[in-house]
N, C-alpha and C positions, 0 to 999 in steps of 0.2 A: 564558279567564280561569281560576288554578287558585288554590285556596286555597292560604293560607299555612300554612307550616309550625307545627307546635305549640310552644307557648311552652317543654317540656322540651327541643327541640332547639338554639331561640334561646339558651337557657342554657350548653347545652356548649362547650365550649373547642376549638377548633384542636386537632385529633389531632397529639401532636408527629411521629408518624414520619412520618405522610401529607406533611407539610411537608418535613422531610429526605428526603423523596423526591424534591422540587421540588426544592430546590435540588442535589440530587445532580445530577438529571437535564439541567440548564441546563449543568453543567461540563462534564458528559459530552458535550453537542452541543457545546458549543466544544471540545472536543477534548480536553478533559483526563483523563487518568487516576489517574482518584478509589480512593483508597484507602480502601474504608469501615469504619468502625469505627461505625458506626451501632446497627443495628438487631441484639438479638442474639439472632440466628437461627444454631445450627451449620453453621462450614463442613465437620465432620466429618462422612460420612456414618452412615447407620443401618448398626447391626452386619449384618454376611451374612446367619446365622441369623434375626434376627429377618424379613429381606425373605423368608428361604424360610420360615417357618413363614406369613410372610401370602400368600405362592402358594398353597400348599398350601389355606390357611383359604378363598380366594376360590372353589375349585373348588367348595367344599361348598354342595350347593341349601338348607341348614338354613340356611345366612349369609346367602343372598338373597333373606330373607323381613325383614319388620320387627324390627326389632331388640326384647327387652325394655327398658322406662323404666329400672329402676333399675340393667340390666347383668347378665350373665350369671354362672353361681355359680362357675363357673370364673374370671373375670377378676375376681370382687369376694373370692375366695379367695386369689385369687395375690398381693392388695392386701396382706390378711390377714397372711400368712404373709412379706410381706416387711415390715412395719412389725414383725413380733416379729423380723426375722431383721434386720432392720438398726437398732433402733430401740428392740428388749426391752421394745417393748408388743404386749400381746394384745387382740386388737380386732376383735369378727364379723365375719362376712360382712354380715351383718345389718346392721352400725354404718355399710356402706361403699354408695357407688354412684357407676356410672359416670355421667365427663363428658362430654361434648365438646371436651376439654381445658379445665382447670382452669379459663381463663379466663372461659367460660361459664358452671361455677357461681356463681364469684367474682359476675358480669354479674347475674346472675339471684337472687341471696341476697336482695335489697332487697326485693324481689317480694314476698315473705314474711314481712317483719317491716315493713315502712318505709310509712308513711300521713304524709299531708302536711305537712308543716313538722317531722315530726322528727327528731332531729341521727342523724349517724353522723360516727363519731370515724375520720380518717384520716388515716393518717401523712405528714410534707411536710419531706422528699420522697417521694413514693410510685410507685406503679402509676398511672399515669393513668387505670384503669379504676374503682378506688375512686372517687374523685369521681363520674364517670360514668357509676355504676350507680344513685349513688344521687342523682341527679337527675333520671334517668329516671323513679325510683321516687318521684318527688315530694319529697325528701328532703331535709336539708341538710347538707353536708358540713362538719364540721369541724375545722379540720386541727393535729394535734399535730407541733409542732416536733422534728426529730432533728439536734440539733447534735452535733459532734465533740468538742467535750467534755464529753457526756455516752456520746460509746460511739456515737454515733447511736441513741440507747433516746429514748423518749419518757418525760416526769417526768406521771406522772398524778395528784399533788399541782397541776399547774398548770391544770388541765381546771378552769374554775369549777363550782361546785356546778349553778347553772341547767342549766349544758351536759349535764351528766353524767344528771342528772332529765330528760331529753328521749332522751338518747340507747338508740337500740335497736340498733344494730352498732358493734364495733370492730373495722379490720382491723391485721391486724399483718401483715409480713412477714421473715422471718429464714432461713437467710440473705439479707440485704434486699440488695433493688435499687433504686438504684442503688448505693447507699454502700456496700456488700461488707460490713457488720456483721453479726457473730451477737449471738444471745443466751446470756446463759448460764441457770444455772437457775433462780438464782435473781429472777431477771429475770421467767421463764414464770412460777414460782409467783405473783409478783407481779400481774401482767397477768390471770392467772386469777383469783384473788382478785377483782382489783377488781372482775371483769366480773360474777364472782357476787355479789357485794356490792350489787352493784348493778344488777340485771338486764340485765345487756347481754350481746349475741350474740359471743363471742370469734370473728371468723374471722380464720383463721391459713392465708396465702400460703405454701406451701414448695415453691414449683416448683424453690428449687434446693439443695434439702435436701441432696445427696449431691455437690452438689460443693464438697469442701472438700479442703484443704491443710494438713494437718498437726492439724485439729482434729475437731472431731466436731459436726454441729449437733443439738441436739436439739428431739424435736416439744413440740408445745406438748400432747400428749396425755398428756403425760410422770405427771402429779397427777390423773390421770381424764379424764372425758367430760366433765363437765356445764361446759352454758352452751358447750362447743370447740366447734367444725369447725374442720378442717385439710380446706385444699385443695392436692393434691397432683398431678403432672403427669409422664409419660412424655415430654415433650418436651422437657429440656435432658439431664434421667438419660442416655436414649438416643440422642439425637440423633433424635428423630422430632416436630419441631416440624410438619411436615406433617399427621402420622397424623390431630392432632387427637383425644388419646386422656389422658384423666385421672384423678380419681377424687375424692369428700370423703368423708373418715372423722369420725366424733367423736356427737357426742350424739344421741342416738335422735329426740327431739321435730325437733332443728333440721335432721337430715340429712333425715327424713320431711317436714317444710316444704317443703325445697329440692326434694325428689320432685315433690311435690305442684305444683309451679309447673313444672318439669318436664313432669307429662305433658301439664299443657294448653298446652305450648308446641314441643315436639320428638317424636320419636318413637325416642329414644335413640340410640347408639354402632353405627356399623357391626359388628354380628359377626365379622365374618373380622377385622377391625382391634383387636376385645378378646381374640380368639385369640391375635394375633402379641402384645399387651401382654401376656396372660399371661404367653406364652412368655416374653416380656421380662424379666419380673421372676422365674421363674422361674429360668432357666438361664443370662441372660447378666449377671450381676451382678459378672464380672471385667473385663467392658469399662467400668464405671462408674469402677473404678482408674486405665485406660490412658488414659482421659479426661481425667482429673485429674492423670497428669501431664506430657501435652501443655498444658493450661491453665496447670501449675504455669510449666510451659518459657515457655511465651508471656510470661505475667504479671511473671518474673525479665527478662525479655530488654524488654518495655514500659518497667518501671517505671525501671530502671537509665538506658533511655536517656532515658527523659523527665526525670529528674535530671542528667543530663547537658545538656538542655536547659536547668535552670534550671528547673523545674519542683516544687513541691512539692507530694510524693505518695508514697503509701507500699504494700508490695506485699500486693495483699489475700489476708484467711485463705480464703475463702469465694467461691462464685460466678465468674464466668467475666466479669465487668468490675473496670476500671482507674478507682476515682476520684478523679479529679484537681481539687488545687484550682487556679486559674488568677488572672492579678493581676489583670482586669477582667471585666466583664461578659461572661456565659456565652454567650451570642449573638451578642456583638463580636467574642470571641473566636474561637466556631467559623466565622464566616463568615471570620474571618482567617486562620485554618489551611486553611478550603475553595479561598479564592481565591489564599494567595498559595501552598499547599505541596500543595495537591488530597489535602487528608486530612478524612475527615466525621468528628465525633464530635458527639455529642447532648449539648446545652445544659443544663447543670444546670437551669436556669429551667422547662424544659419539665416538671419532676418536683413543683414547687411552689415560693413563695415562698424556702422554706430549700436550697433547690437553688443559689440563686445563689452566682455564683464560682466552682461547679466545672466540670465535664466529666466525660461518661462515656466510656470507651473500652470497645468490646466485644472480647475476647481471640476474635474468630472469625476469626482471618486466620494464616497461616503463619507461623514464623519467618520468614523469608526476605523476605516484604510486610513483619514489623514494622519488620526492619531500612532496608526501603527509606522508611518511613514514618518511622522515626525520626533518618536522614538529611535528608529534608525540613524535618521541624520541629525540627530543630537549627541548619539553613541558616536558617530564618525567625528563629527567637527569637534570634537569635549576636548 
């Protein structure tokens, strides 16, 4: 006989991609040749340079010892020096520390601030990991609407006062995923405001800060430190979603929290793997462009043909997905497009309530696949 699991696990929701992995995997044994537009992982690979700087970094016996918690001064320098050099803020080494990819500070922020019953504000649609940090952390989520006619911004006029009086995090993420919105600045100043107004913990998702098309996104560090973190991430910039390599910058108290849960729980960032991110951020900051505009290429060549489908959608400034609104339910849908055209894209539904309707498409497939993808669901929808 084995005990039951803990009542914070009973609480979490269905992982949407573990599921799009079922049902990928069932087409595939029948035989089908599924065209994923799932999960968005690069199919670009990592730049040359940065694979030989992490050869190089593995040789060294100083990397195959334990790593530092908060990250080496070299990799939380190169953090530094790329937030003023892409971003025209100046920000210590000191204000920064390494992740295990962004996703896991993000996971672990709750730890820090979050005791039982009280609220954290999350965006809907969001990260699915917002919810599920802070339930683990005893917490409760609760969720600010991003509809389309506001920009996808959330109105925090509409947060009731109770809410607000409870709440100890707000996450925000911009360029947001899945709806491809930025913010502008006046938006940040806003959001910052509130949070200090109000004591709450601003953290700010920018894992896909730098990709963008024709705009510019900016941090939420933009009006200072206090009450921020910014969580930031080498895994879409360079295509090293593997590396497992991140960083959060912004307020001294809240980054030192995040530490602090940190060391009683990890033993920090492989060495040779914050070498080659240095490296990264150092010297290959022209592949960040060639990036953007293979995405750009994808994203003209997606959106055109899914209008051509009948589809209404429009082609994003930001970010490396297509979101698409769709005429019925987000689930009916994508199981429609799996079964009858073997094309996967993720369920608006699976981002939160305000998710329904749409569809996400991730720009990680060739030209070449969009077009055979965009044949298909044209033969379907016709």
């Amino acid at each position: 006989m084995k005990p039951d699991i803990a009542e914070r696990l009973k609480k979490l929701p269905a992982y949407l991609f573990a599921e799009l992995d079922r049902m990928k995997s069932e087409k595939i044994a029948e035989g089908v040749a599924v065209i994923d537009f799932g999960v968005g992982d690069p199919d670009l690979p990592t730049p040359p340079p940065i694979v030989e700087a992490m050869k190089k970094a593995v040789e060294k016996v100083e990397n195959q010892k334990y790593p530092s918690y908060e990250g080496t001064f070299r990799f939380r320098e190169a953090a530094s020096k790329f937030y003023e050099r892409r971003k025209g803020i100046k920000i210590s080494p000191d204000n920064i520390i390494a992740l295990i990819g962004s996703k896991e500070g993000i996971a672990h922020l709750p730890l820090a601030y979050v005791e039982k019953g009280d609220i954290v504000l999350c965006p809907d649609p969001g990260y699915p990991v917002y919810q599920s940090s802070t339930i683990l952390a005893g917490g409760k989520p609760y969720f600010m609407p991003l509809r389309d006619e506001n920009g996808f911004l959330p109105k925090f006029e509409e947060i009731p006062e109770e809410i607000v009086k409870k709440a100890k995090i707000m996450f925000l993420n911009y360029p947001n995923n899945p709806t491809t919105a930025i913010a502008s600045k006046e938006f940040i100043k806003e959001a910052v405001d509130f949070c200090i107004d109000n004591g709450i913990v601003l953290a700010h998702d920018a894992a896909y800060s730098e990709i963008t098309f024709g705009v510019k996104a900016e941090s939420f560090l933009t009006y200072g430190f206090e009450n921020v973190i910014e969580f930031n991430s080498l895994s879409k910039t360079y295509n090293m979603t593997g590396w497992r390599i991140g960083y959060a910058a912004g307020d001294e108290d809240i980054v030192k929290a995040l530490l602090k849960v940190k060391t009683n729980i990890d033993s920090g960032v492989f060495q040779a793997v914050q070498e080659a991110g240095a490296f990264a951020m150092e010297e290959c900051n022209d592949w960040i462009d060639k990036n953007n505009e293979i995405y750009a290429e994808r994203a003209e060549k997606l959106v055109n043909g899914l209008k051509r489908a009948g589809l209404n959608v429009e082609k994003p400034v930001a970010t490396f997905y297509v979101w698409c609104k769709v005429p019925y339910k987000s689930i009916e849908f994508a199981k429609m497009l799996l079964d009858k055209a073997g094309v996967l894209v993720t369920p608006g539904i699976g981002f939160g309530e305000f998710g329904e309707n749409y569809v996400r498409f991730a720009l990680t497939r060739d030209v070449k696949t969009i077009e055979e993808a965009i044949d298909r669901i044209v033969e379907v929808l016709s």
